[in-house]
C-alpha positions in Angstrom: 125.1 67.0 77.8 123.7 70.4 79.6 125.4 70.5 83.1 123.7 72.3 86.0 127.0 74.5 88.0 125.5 72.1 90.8 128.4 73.1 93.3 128.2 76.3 93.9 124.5 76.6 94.6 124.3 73.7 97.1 127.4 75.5 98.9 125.6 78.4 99.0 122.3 76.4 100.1 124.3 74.5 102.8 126.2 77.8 103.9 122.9 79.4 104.7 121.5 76.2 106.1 123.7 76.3 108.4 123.5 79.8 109.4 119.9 79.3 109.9 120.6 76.1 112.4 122.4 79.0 114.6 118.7 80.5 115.3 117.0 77.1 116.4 117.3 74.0 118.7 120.4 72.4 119.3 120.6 69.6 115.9 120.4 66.2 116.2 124.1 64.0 115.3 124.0 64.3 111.8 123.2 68.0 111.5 125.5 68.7 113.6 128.3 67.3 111.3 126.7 68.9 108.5 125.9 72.7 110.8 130.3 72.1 111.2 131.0 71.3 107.5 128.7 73.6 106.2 127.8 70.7 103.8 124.5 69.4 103.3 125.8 66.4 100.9 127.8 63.8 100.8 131.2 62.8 98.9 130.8 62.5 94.8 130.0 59.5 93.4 132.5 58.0 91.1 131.8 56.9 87.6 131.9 53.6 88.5 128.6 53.9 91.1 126.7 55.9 89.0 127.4 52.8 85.7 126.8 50.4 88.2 123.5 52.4 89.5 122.6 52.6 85.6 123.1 49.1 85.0 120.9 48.5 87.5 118.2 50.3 87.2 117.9 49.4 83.1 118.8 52.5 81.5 120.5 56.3 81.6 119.8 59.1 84.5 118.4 61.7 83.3 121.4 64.5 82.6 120.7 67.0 85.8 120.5 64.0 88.7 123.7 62.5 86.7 125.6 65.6 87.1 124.1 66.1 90.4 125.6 62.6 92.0 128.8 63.8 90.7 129.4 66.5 92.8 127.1 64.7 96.1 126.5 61.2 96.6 122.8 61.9 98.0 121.3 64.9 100.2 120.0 66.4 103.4 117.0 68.6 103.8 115.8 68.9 100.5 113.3 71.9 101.7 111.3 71.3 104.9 110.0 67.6 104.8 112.6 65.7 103.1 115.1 65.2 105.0 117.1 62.4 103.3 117.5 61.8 99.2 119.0 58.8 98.1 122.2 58.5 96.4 123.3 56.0 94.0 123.3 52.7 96.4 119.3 53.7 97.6 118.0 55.0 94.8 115.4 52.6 93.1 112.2 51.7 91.4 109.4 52.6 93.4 107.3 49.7 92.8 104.4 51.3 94.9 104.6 49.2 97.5 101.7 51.2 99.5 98.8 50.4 96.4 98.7 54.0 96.0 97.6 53.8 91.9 94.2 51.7 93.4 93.8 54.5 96.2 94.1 57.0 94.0 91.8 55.9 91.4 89.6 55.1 94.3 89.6 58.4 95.5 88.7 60.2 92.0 85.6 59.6 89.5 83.9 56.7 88.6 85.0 56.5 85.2 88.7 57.8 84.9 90.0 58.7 81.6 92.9 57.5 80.0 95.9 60.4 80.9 94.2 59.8 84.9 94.9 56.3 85.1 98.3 57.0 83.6 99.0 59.5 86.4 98.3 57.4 89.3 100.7 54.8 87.9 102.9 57.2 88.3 104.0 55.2 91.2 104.5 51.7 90.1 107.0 53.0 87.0 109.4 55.4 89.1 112.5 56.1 90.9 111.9 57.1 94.5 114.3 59.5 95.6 113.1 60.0 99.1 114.6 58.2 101.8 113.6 60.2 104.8 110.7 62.4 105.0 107.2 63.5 106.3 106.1 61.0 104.4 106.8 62.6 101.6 107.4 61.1 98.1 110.1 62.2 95.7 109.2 60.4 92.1 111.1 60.5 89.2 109.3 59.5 86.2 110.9 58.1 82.9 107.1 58.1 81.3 107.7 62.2 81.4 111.0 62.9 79.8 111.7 66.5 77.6 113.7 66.9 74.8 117.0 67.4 76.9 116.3 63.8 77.9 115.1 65.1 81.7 112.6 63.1 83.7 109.8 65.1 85.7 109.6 64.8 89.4 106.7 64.7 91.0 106.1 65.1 94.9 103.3 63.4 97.1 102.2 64.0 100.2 99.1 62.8 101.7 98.3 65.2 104.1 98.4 68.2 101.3 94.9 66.5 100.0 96.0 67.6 96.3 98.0 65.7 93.7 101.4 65.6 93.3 103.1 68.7 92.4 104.9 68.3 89.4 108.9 70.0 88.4 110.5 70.1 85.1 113.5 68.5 86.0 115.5 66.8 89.0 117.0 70.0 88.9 113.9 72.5 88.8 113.2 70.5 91.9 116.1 71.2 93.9 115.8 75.5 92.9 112.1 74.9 94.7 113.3 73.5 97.7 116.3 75.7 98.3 113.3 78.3 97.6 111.2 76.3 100.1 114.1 76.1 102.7 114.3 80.1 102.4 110.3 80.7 102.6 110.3 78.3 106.0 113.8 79.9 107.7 111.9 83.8 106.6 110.2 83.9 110.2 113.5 82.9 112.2 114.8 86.2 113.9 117.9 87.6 112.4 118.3 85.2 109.4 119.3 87.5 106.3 122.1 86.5 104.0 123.3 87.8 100.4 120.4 86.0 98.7 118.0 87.8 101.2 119.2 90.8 100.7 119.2 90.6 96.9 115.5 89.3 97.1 114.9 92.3 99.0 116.2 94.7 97.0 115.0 92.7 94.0 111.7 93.2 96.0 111.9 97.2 96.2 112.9 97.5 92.4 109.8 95.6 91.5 107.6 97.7 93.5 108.7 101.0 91.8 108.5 98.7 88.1 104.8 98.6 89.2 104.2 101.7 89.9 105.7 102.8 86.9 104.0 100.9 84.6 106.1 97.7 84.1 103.4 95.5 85.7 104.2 91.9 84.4 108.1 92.9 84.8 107.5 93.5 88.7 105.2 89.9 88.6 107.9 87.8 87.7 110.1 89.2 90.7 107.4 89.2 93.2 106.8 85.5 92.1 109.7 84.9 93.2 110.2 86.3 96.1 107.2 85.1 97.3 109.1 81.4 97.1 111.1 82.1 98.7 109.3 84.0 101.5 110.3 87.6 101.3 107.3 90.0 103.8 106.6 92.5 101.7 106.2 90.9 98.0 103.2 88.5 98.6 100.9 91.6 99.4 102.4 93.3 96.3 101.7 90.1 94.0 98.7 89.7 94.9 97.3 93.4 93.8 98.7 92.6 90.3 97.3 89.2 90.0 93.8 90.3 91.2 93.9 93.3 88.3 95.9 91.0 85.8 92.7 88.4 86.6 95.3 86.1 87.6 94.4 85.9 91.3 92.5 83.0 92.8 92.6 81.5 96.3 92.8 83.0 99.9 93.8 86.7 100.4 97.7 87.1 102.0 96.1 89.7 104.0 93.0 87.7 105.6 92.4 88.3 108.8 94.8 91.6 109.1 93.9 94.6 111.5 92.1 97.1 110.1 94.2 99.8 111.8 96.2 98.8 108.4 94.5 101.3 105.7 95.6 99.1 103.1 93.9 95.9 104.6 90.8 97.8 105.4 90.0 99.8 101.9 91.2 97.4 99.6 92.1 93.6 101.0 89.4 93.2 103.3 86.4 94.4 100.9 88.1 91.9 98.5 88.3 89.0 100.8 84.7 90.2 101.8 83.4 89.7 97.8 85.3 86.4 97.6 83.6 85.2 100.8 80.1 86.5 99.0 81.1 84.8 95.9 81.6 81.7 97.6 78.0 81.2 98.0 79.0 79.9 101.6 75.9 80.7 104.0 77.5 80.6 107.6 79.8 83.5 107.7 81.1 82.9 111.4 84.3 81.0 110.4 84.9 84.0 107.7 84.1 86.7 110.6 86.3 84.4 112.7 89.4 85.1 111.0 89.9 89.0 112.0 90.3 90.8 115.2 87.3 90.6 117.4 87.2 94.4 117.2 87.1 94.2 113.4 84.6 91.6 113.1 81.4 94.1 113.4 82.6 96.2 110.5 83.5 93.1 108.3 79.9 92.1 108.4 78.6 95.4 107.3 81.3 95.4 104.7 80.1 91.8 103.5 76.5 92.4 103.9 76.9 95.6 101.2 78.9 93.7 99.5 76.0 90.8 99.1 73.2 93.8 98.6 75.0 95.2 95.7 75.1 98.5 97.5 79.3 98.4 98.6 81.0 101.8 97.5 85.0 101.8 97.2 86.1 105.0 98.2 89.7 106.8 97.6 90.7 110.2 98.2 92.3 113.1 95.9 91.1 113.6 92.7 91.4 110.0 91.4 88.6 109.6 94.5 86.5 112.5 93.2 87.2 110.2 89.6 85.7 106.9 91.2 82.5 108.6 92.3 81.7 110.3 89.2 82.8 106.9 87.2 80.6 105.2 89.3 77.5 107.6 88.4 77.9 106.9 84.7 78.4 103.6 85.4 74.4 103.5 86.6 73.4 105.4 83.7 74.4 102.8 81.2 77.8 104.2 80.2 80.8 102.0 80.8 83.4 103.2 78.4 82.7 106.8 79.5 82.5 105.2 83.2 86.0 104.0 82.6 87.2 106.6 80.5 87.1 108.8 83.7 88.9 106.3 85.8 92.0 105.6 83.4 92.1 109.7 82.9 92.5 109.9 86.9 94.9 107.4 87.3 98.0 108.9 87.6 97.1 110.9 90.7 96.5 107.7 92.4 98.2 107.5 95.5 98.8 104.3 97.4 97.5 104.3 101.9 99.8 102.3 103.0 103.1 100.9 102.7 103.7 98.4 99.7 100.2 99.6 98.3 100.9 99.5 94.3 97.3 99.7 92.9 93.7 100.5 93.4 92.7 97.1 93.9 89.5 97.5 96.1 87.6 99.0 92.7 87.1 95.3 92.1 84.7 95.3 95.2 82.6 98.4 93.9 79.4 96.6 93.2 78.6 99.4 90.5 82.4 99.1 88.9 83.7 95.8 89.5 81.4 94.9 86.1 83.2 98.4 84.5 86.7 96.7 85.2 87.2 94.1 82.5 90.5 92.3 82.6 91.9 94.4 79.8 90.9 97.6 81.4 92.7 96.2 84.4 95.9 95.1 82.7 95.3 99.3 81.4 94.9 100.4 84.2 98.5 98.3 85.6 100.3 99.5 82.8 99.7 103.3 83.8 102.5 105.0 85.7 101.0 105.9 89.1 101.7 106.6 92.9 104.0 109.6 91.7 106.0 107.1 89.6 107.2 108.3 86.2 107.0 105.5 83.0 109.5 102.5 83.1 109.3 102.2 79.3 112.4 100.5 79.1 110.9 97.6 81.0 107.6 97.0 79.9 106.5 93.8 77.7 106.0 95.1 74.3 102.3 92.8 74.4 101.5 94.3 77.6 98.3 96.0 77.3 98.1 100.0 76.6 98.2 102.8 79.5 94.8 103.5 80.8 94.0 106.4 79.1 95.2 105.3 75.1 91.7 103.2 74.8 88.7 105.6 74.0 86.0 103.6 72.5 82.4 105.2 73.0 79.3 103.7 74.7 77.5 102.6 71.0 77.0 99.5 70.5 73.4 100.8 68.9 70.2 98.7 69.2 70.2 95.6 66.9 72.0 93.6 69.7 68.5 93.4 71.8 67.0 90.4 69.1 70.9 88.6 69.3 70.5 85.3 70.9 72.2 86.7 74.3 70.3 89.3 74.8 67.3 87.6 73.8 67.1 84.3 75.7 64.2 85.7 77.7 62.6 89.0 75.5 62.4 92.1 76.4 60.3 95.4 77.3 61.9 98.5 76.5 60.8 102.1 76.6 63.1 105.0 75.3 62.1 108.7 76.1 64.3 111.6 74.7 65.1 114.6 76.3 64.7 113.2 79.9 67.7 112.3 82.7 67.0 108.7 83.5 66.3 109.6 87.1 63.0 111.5 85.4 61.9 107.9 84.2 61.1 107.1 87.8 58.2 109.8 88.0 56.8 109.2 84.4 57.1 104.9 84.2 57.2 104.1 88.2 54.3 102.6 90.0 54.7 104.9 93.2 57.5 103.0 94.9 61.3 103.9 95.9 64.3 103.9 93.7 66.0 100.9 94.1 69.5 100.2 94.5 71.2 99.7 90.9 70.8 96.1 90.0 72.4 93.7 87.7 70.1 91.8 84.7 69.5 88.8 87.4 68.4 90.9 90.3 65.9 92.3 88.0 64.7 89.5 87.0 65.1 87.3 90.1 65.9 88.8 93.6 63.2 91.5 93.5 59.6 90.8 93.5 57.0 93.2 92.2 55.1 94.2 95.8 51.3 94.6 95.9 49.2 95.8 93.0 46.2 94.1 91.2 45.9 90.7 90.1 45.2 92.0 86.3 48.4 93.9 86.4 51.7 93.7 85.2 54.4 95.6 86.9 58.1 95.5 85.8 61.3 96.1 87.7 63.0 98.2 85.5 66.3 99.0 85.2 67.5 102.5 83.6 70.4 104.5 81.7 71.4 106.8 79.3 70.9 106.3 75.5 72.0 109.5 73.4 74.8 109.2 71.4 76.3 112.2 68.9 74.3 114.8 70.9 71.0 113.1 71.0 69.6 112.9 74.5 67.7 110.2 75.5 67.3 107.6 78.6 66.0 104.4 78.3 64.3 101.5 81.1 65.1 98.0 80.3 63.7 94.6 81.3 63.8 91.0 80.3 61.5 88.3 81.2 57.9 88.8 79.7 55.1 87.6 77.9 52.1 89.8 77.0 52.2 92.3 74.1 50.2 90.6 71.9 47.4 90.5 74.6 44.3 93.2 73.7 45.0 94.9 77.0 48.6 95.8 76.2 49.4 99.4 77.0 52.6 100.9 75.1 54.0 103.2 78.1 55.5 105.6 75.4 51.8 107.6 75.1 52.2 108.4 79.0 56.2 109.1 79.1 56.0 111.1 75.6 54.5 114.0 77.6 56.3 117.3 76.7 58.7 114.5 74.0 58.9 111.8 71.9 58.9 108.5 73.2 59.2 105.0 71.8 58.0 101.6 73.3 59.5 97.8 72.3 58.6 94.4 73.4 60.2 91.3 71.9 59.4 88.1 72.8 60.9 84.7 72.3 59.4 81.3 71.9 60.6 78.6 73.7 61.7 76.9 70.6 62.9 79.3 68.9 66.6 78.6 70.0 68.8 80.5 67.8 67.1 83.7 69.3 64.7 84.8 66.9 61.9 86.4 68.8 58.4 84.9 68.1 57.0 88.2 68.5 58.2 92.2 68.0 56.1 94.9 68.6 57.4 99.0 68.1 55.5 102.1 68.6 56.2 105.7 68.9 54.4 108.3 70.6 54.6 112.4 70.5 53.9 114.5 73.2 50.9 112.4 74.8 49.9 111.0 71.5 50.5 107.6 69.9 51.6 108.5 66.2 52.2 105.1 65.1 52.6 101.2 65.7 54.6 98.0 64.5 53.4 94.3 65.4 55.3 91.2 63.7 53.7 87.9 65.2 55.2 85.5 63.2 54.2 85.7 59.6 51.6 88.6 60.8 52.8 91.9 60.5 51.1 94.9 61.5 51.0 98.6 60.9 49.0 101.5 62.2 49.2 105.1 62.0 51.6 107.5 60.4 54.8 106.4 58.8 57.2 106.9 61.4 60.3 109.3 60.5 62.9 106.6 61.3 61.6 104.8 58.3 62.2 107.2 56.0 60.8 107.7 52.5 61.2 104.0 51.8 58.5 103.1 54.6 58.6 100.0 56.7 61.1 97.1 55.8 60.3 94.1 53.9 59.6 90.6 55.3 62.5 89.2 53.5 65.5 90.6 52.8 66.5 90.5 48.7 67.7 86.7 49.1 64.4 86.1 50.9 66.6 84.8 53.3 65.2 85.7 56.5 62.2 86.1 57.8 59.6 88.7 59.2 60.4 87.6 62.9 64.1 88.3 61.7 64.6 90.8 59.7 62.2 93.6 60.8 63.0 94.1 64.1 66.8 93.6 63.6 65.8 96.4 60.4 63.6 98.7 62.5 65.8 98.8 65.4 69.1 100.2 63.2 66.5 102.5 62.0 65.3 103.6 65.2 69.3 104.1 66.2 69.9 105.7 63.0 67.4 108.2 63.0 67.3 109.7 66.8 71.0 108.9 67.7 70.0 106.3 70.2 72.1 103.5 71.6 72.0 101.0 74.4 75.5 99.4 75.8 75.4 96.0 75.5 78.1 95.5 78.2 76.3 97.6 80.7 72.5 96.1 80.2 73.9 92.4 80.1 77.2 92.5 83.1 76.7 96.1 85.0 74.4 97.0 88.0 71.8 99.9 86.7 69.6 102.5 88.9 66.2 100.6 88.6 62.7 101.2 89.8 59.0 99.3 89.6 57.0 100.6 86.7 53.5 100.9 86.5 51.4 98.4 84.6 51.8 97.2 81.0 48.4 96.1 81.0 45.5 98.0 81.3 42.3 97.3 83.6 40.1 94.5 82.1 36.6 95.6 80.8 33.5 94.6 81.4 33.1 91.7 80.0 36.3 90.4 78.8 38.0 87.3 80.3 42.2 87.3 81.9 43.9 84.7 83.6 46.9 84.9 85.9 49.3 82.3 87.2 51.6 82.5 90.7 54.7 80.5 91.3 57.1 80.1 94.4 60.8 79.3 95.0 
């Protein structure tokens, strides 16, 4: 059988124990023969009790409570809110003598499975090992048993409102309260001991592991401090576990003075997007939280933050990185956006003390979509702040430094007829030669830039404003779309049903002036659910001048004007491939478009159309006037 060295940590548990009853209230009786003995236990239990307590209950203790009754007949303060755990003569089945399997069940779905009816009987098939507590229960469940033969405990307290929190052992239960007693004793004034101090050190040594790279090595230790209470680790923890995409729940720092650089550029704008993310309407409990002289600047913070429009800002070069990461970021380029991040790392330099990461990039509304959770994990696993490499310490299947991952923005253009990107069609219009900002004054109806927006604001938030009845306008969003040297921008929407209509305008002819330009409209049926679009339409235009046209509705394809040079010498692609597997709706525009990227060097990022916020404008019409004499109908609909 594994024994637990039970003695000497629950000497050095009651030693500190009692150094911490120096700082408080004067004890009541029995603490104060404990505070004198420096003893939170009791005398062993015999052989004899613990066969007799065996006997009795009907079978073996598990192997960690045996050993544990053999050095202490029972407990006091296991943590904060038990005060009392049985020893051999109290301990017993629990029976559930307080219905608590019928309120549980009760309390949870209408229809529990299987595994939740099994947990709230976790009651009636138990040993209770609290005696005294804040009504707290201590279960120890033989249903839960590992292959060293130890029995689970789980803990219950009704005034948490969660479900019991479950430990290993009886023994993984004991290390979390003696952590518990050191997290509640942190805030007494003057308590510090040898496992205080060797947290804290522990604490220091983790934050240079960090900054030097050895990001999940520094986790583990934080983790632990943060148990056990230490100030400065939970603020360090949580920057890794928001980067690591570990992090959920409530900010450490919530509701911290802004006077603290590191709460106001990097917690605050954080706890600000949670908040937003929440989709909670009445901010005033939120505001309610920091210093009335904060509150003002929180609001902006959270209304930019909700307007897509929030811009992280750091000094140094790795600032001077951020902004121009952030303008190719808007122009479609992600990896090159991100590229010039993870080459600026390493002249990051922390604002304030225990600051160990550039954590408030995850509130950029441009960026936070450019900062995927491996680029993050990169980004952690760069030596930084002035630290050099801790090599020697980092998980081998920890993720690469920052700046080892170089994969270009080209993904190409047969993604656009996948079933994601399809779900809804598209309008596209590419123009070579041209900064994106230039599609504004050859596409847009007149009306501002807007700020950059993701897929759903386009479709969604912003609503075309005024214009005829006959028209149809398009929010836009924009980016670059050269690749290998080619230079060309392209404006992107979703949402759209029209180009087979007679009025249909292809907006290359007007944004081909002094270029080339090309124009492409998919649309999808509502049946077609694999993402084949029910329609495809193609056409490319020189210099003012439509040179040619592609229309596939359905089994209808149609072709007009020159042979386009992305073609080739073969000419336009069949309507089945040689299986005559797939087809027209299919094949053709998945065919055309690889042609189209082939042939000009053109390619759209998929991660930056579908997840990041893009510069975006209203375009003119796609339709043209009616004429005399032919008929249109339009249809309006409200949220």
């Amino acid at each position: 059988m594994i024994r637990f060295a039970w003695r000497p940590f629950l000497d050095r548990w009651s030693g500190e124990w009692a150094d911490a009853q120096e700082l408080q209230d004067e004890p009541g009786e029995g603490d104060r023969q404990a505070r004198a003995a420096r003893w939170l236990g009791f005398d062993p239990a015999d052989e004899e009790r613990l066969l007799a307590l065996e006997e009795r209950l009907g079978r073996p203790l598990p192997p960690s409570l045996r050993s544990f009754l053999q050095v202490t007949d029972g407990w006091r303060h296991a943590g904060h809110f038990v005060y009392r755990l049985a020893g051999t003569e109290q301990i017993d089945w629990c029976g559930d003598p307080h219905g608590m399997r019928d309120i549980w069940l009760e309390s949870g779905e209408e229809d529990e499975d299987e595994e939740a009816v099994r947990e709230a009987e976790v009651w009636q098939r138990s040993l209770q090992l609290s005696l005294e507590s804040d009504m707290v229960d201590v279960l120890l469940d033989p249903d839960d048993v590992d292959e060293r033969g130890e029995w689970a405990v789980r803990t219950y307290a009704s005034w948490r409102g969660s479900p019991p929190d479950r430990y290993e052992s009886f023994k993984h239960f004991m290390e979390a309260m003696y952590e518990e007693f050191l997290a509640m004793s942190a805030g007494l004034p003057g308590f510090a001991n040898e496992t205080t101090r060797s947290l804290d050190a522990a604490v220091e040594q983790a934050r240079k592991d960090a900054l030097g790279g050895a990001y999940e090595t520094a986790a583990e230790v934080l983790a632990q401090a943060v148990a056990c209470g230490r100030p400065r680790a939970a603020r360090m923890l949580d920057q890794l576990r928001m980067l690591s995409g570990a992090s959920g729940g409530t900010s450490p720092e919530r509701g911290g003075s802004l006077h603290d650089a590191y709460v106001a550029r990097e917690a605050m704008p954080l706890d600000c997007l949670r908040q937003a993310d929440s989709g909670r309407d009445d901010d005033a409990w939120f505001l309610e939280q920091y210093p009335e002289e904060d509150r003002e600047l929180v609001a902006g913070v959270l209304q930019r933050i909700r307007e897509g429009t929030y811009r992280y800002e750091a000094s140094g070069a790795f600032g001077e990185a951020v902004d121009a990461a952030r303008a190719l970021a808007r122009q479609a380029r992600p990896e090159a956006a991100w590229r010039a991040l993870a080459a600026a790392v390493p002249s990051w330099r922390p604002v304030a003390a225990d600051h160990i990461a550039p954590v408030g990039l995850l509130a950029d509304s441009v960026l936070r979509p450019v900062i995927t959770p491996e680029r993050a994990r990169a980004l952690l696993a760069t030596p930084r702040g002035g630290a050099e490499a801790v090599t020697e310490l980092r998980n081998p299947t920890a993720a690469a430094p920052a700046g080892e991952r170089t994969v270009p923005d080209a993904d190409g253009l047969g993604w656009l007829v996948g079933p994601e990107s399809l779900r809804h069609g598209f309008r596209l219009l590419l123009v070579e030669g041209v900064d994106p900002t230039e599609l504004h004054h050859r596409l847009g109806s007149g009306g501002p830039l807007l700020p950059a927006l993701t897929i759903w604001d386009a479709d969604f938030r912003y609503q075309i404003q005024g214009g005829e009845k006959w028209e149809s306008r398009a929010i836009v969003r924009t980016g670059s779309a050269g690749v290998g040297g080619a230079n060309w921008s392209f404006a992107h929407t979703t949402t759209w049903r029209g180009g087979r209509t007679a009025r249909f305008v292809s907006p290359a002819v007007a944004a081909s002036r002094g270029t080339r330009a090309l124009t492409i409209v998919a649309e999808r049926a509502s049946d077609h659910l694999d993402g084949r679009p029910e329609s495809f339409y193609v056409s490319l235009a020189e210099d003012g001048r439509l040179v040619h046209a592609l229309a596939v509705d359905g089994d209808e394809v149609t072709s007009t004007g020159d042979t386009p040079v992305y073609w080739g010498p073969q000419g336009a692609p069949s309507r089945t491939d040689d299986g005559g597997a797939e087809d027209a709706t299919t094949l053709i525009p998945r065919r055309t478009l690889d042609a189209i990227a082939d042939a000009f060097g053109v390619s759209i990022s998929e991660e930056a159309v579908l997840r990041g916020r893009l510069d975006a404008f209203e375009t003119v019409s796609w339709l043209r006037e009616p004429r005399e004499g032919e008929t249109w109908a339009y249809a309006t609909w409200s949220r």
